[in-house]
PyMOL Python script that loads the backbone (N, CA, C, O; Angstrom):
from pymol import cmd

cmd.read_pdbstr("""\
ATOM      1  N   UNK A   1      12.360 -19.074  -2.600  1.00  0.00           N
ATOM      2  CA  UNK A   1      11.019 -18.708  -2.188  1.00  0.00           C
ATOM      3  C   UNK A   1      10.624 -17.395  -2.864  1.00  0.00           C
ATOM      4  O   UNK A   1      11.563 -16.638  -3.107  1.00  0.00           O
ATOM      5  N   UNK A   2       9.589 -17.055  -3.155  1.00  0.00           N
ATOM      6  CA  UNK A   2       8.959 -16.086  -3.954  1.00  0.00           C
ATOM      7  C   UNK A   2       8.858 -15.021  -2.960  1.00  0.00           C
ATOM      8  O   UNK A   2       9.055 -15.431  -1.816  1.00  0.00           O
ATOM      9  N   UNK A   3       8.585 -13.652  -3.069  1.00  0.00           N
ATOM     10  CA  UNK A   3       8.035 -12.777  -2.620  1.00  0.00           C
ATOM     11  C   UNK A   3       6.317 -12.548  -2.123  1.00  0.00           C
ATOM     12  O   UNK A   3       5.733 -13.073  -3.071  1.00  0.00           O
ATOM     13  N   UNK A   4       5.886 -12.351  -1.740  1.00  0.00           N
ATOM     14  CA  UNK A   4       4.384 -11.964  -1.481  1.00  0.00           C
ATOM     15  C   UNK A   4       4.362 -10.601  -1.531  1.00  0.00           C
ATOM     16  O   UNK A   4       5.113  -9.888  -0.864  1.00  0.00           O
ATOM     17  N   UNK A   5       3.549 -10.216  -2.279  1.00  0.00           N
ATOM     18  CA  UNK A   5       3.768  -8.372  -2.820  1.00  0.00           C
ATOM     19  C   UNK A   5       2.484  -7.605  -2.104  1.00  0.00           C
ATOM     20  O   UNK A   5       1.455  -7.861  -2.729  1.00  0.00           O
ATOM     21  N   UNK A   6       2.303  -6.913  -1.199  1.00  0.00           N
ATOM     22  CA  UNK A   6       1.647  -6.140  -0.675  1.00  0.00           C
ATOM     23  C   UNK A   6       1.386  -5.138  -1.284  1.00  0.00           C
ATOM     24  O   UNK A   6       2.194  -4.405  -1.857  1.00  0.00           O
ATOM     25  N   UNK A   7      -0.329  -4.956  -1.182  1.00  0.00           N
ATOM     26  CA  UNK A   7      -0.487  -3.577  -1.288  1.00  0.00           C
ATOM     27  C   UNK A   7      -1.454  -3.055  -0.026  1.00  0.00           C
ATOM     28  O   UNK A   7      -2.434  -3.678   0.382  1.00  0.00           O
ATOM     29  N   UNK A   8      -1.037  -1.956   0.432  1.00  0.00           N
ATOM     30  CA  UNK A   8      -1.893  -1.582   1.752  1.00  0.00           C
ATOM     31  C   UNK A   8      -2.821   0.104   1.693  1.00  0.00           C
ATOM     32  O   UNK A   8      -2.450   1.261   1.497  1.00  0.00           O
ATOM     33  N   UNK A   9      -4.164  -0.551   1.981  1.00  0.00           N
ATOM     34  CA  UNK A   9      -5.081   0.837   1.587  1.00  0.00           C
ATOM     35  C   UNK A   9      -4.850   1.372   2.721  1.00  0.00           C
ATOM     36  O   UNK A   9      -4.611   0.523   3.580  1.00  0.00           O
ATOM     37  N   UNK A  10      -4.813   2.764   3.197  1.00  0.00           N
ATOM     38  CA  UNK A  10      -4.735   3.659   4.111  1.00  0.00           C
ATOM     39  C   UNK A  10      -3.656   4.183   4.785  1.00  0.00           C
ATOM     40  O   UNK A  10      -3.306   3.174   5.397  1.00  0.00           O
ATOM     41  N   UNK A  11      -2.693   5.249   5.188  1.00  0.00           N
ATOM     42  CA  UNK A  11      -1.761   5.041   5.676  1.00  0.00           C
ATOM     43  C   UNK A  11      -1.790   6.035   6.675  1.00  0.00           C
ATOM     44  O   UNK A  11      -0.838   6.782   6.900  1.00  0.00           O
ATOM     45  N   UNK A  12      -3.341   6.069   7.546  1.00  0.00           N
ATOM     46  CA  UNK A  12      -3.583   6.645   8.462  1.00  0.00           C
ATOM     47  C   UNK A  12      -2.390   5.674   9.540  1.00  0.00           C
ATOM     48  O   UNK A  12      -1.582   4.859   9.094  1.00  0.00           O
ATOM     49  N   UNK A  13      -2.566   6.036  11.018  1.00  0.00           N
ATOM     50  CA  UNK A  13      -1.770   5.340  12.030  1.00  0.00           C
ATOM     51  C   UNK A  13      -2.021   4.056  12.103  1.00  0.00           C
ATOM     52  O   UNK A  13      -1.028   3.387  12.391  1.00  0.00           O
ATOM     53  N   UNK A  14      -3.023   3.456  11.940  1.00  0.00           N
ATOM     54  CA  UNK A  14      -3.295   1.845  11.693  1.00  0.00           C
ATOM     55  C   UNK A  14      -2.523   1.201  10.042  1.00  0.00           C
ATOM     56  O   UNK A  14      -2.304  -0.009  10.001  1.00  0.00           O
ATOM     57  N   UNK A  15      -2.278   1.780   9.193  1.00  0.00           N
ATOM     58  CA  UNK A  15      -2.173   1.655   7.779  1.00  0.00           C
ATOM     59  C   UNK A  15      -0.291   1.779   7.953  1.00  0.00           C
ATOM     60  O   UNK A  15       0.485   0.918   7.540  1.00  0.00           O
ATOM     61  N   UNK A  16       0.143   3.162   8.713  1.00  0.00           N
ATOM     62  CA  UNK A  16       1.882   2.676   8.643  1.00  0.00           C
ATOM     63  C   UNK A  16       2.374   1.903  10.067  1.00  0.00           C
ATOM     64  O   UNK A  16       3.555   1.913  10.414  1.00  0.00           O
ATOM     65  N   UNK A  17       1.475   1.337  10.721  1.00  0.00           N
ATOM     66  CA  UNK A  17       1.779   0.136  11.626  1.00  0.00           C
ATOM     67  C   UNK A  17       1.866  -0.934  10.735  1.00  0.00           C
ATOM     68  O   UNK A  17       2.905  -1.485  10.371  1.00  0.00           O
ATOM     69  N   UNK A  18       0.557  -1.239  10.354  1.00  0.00           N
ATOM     70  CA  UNK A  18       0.960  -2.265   8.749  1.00  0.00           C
ATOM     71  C   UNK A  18       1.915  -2.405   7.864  1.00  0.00           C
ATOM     72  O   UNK A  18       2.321  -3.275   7.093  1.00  0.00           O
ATOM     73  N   UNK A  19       2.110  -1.595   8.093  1.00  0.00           N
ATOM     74  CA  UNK A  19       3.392  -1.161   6.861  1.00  0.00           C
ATOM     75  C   UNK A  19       5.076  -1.209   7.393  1.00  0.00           C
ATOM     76  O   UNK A  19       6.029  -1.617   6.729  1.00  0.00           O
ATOM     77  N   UNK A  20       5.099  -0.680   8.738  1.00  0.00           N
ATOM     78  CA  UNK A  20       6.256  -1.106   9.870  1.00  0.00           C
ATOM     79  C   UNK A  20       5.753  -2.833   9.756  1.00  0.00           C
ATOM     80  O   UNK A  20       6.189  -3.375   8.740  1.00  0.00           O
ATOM     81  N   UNK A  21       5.140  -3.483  10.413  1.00  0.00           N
ATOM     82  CA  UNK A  21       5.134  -4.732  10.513  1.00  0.00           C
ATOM     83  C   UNK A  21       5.526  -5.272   9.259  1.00  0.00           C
ATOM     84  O   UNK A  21       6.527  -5.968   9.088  1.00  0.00           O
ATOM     85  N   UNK A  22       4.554  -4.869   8.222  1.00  0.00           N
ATOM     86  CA  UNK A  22       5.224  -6.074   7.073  1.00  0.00           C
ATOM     87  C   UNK A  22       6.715  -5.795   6.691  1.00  0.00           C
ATOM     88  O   UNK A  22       7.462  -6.721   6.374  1.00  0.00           O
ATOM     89  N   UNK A  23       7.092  -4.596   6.728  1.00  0.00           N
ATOM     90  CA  UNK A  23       8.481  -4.772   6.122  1.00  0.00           C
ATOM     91  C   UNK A  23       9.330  -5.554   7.088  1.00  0.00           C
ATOM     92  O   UNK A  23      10.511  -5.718   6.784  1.00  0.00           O
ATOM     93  N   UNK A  24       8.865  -6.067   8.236  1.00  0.00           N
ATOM     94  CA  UNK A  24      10.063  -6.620   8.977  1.00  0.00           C
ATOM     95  C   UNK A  24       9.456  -8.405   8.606  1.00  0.00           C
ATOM     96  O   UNK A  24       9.730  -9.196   9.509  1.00  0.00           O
ATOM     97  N   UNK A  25       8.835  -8.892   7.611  1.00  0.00           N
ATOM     98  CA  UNK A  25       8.292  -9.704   7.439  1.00  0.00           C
ATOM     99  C   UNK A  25       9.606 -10.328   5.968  1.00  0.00           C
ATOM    100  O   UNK A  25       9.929  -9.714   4.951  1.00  0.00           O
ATOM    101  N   UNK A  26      10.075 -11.742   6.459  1.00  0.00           N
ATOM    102  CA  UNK A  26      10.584 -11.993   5.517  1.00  0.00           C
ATOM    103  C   UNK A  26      10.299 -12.432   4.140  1.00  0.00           C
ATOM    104  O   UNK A  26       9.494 -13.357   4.238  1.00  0.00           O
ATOM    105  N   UNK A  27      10.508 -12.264   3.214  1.00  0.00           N
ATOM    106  CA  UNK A  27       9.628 -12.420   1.595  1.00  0.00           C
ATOM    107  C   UNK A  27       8.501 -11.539   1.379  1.00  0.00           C
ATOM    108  O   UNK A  27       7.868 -11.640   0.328  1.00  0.00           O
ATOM    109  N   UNK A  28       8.092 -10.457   2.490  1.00  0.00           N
ATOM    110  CA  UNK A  28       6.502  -9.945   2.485  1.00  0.00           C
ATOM    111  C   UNK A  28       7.646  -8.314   1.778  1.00  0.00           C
ATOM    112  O   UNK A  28       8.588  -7.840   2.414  1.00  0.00           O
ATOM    113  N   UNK A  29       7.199  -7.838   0.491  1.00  0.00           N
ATOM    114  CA  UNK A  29       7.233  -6.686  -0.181  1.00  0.00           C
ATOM    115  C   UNK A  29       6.377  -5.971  -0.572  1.00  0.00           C
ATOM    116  O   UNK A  29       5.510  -6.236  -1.405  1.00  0.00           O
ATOM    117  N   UNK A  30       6.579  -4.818   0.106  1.00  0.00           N
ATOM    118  CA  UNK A  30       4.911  -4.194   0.020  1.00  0.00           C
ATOM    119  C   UNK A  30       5.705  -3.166  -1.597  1.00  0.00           C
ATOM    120  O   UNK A  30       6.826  -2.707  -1.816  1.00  0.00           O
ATOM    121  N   UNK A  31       4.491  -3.194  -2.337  1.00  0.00           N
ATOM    122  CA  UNK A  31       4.285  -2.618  -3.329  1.00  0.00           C
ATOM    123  C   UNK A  31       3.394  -1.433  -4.124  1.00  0.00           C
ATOM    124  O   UNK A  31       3.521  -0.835  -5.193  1.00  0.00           O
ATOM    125  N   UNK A  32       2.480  -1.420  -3.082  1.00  0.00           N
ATOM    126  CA  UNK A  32       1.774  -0.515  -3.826  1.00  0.00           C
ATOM    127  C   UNK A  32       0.640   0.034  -2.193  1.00  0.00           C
ATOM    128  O   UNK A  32       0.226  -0.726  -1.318  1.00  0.00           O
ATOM    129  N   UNK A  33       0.386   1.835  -2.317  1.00  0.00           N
ATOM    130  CA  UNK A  33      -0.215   2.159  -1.150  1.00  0.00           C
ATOM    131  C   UNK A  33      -1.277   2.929  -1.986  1.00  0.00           C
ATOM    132  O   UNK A  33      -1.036   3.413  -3.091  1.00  0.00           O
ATOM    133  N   UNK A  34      -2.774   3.010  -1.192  1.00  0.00           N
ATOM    134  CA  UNK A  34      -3.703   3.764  -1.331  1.00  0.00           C
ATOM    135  C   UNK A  34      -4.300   4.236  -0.780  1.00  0.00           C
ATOM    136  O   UNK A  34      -4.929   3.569   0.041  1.00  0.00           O
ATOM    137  N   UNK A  35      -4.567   5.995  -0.853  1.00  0.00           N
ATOM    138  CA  UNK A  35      -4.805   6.199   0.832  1.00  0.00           C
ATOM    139  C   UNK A  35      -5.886   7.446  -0.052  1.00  0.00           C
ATOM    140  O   UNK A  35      -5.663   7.751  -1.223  1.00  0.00           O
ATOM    141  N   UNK A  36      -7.072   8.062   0.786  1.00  0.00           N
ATOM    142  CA  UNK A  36      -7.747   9.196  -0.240  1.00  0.00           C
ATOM    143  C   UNK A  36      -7.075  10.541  -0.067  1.00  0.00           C
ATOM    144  O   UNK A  36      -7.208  11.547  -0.764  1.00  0.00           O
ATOM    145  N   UNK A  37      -6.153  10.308   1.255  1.00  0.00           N
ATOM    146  CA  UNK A  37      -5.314  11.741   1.388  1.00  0.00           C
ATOM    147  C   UNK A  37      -3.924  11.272   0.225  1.00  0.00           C
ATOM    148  O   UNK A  37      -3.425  10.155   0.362  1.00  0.00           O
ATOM    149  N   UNK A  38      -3.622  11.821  -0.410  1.00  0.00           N
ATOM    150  CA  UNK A  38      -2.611  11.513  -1.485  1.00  0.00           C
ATOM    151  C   UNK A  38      -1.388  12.037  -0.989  1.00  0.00           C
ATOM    152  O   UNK A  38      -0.385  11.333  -0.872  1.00  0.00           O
ATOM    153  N   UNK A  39      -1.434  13.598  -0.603  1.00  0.00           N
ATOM    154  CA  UNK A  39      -0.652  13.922   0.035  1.00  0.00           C
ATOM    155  C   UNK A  39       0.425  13.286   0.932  1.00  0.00           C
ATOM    156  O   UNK A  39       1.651  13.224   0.849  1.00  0.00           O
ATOM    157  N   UNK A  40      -0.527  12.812   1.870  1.00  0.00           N
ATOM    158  CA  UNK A  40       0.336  11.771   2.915  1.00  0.00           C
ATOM    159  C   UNK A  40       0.676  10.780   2.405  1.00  0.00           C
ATOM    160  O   UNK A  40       1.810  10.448   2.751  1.00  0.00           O
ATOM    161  N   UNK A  41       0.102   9.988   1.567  1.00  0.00           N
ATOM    162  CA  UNK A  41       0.402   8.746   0.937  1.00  0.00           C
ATOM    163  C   UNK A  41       1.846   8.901   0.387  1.00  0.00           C
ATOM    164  O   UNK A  41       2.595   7.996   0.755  1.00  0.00           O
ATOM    165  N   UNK A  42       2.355   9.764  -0.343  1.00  0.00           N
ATOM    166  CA  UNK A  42       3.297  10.350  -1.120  1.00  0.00           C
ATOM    167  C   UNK A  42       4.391  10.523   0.024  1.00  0.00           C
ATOM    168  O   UNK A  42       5.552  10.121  -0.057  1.00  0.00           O
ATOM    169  N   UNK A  43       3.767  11.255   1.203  1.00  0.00           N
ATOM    170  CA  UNK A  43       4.899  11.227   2.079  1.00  0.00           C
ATOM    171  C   UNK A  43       5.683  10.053   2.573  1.00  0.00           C
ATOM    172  O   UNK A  43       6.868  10.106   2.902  1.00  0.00           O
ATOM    173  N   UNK A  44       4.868   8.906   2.600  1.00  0.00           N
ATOM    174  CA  UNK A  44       4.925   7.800   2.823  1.00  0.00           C
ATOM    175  C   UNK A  44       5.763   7.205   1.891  1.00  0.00           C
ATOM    176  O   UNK A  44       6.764   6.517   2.091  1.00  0.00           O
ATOM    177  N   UNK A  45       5.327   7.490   1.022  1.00  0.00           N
ATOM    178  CA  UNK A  45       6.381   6.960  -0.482  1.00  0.00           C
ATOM    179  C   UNK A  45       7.244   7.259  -0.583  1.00  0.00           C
ATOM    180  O   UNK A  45       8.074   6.441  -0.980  1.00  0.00           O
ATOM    181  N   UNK A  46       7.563   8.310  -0.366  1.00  0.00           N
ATOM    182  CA  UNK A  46       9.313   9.064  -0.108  1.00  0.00           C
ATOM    183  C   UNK A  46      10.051   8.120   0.735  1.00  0.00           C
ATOM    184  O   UNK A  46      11.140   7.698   0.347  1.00  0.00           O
ATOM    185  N   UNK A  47       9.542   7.745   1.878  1.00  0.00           N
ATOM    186  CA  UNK A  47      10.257   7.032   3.061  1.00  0.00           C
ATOM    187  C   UNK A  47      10.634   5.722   2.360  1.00  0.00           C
ATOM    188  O   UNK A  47      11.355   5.092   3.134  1.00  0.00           O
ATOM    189  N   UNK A  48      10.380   4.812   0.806  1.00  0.00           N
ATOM    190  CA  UNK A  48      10.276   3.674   0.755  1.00  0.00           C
ATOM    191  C   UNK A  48       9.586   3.556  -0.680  1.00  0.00           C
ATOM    192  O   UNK A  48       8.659   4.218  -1.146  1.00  0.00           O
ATOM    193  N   UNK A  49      10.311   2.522  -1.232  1.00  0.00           N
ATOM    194  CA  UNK A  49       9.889   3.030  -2.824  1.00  0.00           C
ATOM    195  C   UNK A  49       8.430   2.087  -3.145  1.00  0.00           C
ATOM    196  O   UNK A  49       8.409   0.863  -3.271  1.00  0.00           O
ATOM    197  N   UNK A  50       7.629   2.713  -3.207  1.00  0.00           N
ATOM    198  CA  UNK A  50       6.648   2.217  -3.121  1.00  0.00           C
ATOM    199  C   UNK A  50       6.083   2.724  -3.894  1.00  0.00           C
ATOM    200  O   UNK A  50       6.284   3.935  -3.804  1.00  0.00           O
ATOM    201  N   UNK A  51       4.936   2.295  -5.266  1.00  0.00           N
ATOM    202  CA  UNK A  51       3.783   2.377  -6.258  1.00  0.00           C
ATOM    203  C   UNK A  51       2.824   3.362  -5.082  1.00  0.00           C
ATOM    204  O   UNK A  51       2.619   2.903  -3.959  1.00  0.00           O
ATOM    205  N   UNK A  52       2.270   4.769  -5.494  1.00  0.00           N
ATOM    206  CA  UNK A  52       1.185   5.777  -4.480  1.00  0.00           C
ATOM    207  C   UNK A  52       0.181   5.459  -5.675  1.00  0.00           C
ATOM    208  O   UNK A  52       0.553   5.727  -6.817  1.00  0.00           O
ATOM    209  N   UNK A  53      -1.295   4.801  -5.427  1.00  0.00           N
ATOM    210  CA  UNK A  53      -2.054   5.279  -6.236  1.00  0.00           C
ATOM    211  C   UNK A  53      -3.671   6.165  -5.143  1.00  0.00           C
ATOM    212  O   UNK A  53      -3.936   6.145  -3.941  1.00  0.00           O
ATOM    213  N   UNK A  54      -4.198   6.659  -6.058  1.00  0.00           N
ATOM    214  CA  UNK A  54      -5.445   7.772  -5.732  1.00  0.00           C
ATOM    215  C   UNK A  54      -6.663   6.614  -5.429  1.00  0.00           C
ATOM    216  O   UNK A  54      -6.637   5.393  -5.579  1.00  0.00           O
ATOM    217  N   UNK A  55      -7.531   7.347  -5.033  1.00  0.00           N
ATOM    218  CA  UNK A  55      -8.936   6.418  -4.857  1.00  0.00           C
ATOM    219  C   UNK A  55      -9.170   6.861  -6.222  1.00  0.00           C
ATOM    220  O   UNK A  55      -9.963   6.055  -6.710  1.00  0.00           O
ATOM    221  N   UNK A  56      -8.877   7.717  -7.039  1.00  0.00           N
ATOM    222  CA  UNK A  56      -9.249   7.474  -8.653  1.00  0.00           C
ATOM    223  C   UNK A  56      -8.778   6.331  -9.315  1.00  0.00           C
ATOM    224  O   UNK A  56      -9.416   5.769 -10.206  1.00  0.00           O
ATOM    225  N   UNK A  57      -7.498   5.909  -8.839  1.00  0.00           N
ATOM    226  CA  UNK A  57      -6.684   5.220  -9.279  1.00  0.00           C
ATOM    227  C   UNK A  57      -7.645   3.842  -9.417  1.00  0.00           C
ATOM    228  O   UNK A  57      -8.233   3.463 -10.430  1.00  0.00           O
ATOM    229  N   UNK A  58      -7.631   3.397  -8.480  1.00  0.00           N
ATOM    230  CA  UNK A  58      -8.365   1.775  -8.133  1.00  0.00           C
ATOM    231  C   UNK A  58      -9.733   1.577  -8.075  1.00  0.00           C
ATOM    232  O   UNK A  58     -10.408   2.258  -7.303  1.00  0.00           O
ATOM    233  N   UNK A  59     -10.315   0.600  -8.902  1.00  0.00           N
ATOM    234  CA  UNK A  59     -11.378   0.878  -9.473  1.00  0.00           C
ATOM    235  C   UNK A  59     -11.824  -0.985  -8.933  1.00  0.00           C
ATOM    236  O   UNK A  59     -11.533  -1.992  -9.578  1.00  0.00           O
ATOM    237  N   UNK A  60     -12.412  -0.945  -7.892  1.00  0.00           N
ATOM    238  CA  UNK A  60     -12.455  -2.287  -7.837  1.00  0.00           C
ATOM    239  C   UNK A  60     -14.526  -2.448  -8.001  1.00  0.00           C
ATOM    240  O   UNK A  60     -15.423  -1.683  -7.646  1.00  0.00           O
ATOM    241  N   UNK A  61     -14.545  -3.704  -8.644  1.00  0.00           N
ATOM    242  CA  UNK A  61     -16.063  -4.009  -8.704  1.00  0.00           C
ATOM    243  C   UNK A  61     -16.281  -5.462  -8.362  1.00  0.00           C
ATOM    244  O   UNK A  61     -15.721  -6.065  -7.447  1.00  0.00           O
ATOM    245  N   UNK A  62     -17.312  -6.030  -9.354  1.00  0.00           N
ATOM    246  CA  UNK A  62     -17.489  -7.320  -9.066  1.00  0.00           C
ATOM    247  C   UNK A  62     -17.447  -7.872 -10.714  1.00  0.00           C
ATOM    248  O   UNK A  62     -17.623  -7.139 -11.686  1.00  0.00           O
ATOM    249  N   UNK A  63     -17.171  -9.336 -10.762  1.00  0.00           N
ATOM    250  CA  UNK A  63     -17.008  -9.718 -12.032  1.00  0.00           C
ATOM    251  C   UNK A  63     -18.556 -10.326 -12.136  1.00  0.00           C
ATOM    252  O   UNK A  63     -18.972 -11.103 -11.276  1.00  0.00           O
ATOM    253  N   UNK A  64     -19.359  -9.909 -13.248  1.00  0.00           N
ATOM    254  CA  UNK A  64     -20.489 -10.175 -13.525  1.00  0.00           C
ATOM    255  C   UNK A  64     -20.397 -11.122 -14.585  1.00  0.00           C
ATOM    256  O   UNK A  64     -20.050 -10.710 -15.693  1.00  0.00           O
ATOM    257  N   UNK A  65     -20.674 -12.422 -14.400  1.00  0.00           N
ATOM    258  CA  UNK A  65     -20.346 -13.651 -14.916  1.00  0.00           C
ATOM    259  C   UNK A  65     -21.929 -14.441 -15.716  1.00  0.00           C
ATOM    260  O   UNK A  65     -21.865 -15.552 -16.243  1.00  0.00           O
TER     261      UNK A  65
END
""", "prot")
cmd.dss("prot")
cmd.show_as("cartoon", "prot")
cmd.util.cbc("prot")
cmd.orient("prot")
């Protein structure tokens, strides 16, 4: 069975509940966190090897087709 790779925006108290839950999730690997406090995000990352990117970082739009 494959992995399902998580990435989770925020890692206010709702964001590392998410983040406690999925890791106890079997095949669910969280991979990547984005939070606008970086700081904390990073702290977060320490605990768990996890990809920290910035709200600079992620650049999401719409595909104009």
């Amino acid at each position: 069975m494959r992995n399902i790779r998580i990435g989770v925006t925020g890692v206010g108290k709702i964001g590392k509940t998410h983040l406690e839950l999925y890791s106890k999730i079997e095949g669910a690997e969280i991979v990547a966190i984005c939070d606008v406090n970086e700081q904390e995000a990073k702290k977060v990352e320490n605990h768990r090897n996890i990809q920290v990117y910035s709200r600079n970082d992620i650049k999401i739009g719409r595909d104009h087709h």
